[in-house]
N, C-alpha and C positions, 0 to 999 in steps of 0.2 A: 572636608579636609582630608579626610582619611580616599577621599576616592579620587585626589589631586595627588595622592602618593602614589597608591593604584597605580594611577597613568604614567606617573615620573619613570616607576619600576618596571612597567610593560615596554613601554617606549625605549629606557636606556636595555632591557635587555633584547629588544627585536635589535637593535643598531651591531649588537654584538657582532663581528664577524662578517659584515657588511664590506668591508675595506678588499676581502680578497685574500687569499692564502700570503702568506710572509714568503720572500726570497732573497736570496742573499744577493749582493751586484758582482758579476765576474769581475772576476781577475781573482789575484791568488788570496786565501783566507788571510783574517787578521790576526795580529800578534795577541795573544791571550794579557788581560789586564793584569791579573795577579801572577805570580810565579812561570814559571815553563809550560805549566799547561798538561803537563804530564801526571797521573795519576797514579797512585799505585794499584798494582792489577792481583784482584784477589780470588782466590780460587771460589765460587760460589754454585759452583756444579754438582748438579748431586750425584752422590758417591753411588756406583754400579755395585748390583749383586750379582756372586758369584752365586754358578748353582748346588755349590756346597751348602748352600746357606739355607 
């Protein structure tokens, strides 16, 4: 039993990624499902030293 899982697990993950990279179809992007789609943009850059420091 235990080596009919084995194979189940081997199997479904060789299949992984078989399909081919994702791409979107031209023409212009689509409208976002929830809200505007717009994010708030947050500073997350790290702060520079001066060489006083």
């Amino acid at each position: 039993m235990t080596r009919i899982a084995v194979l189940l697990i081997v199997l479904s993950l060789a299949a992984c990624g078989t399909k081919g990279s994702l791409e979107l179809p031209p023409g212009p992007a689509p409208e976002p499902l929830f809200g505007s789609g717009k994010t708030a943009s947050l500073d997350v850059s790290t702060p520079t030293r001066t060489k006083n420091q």
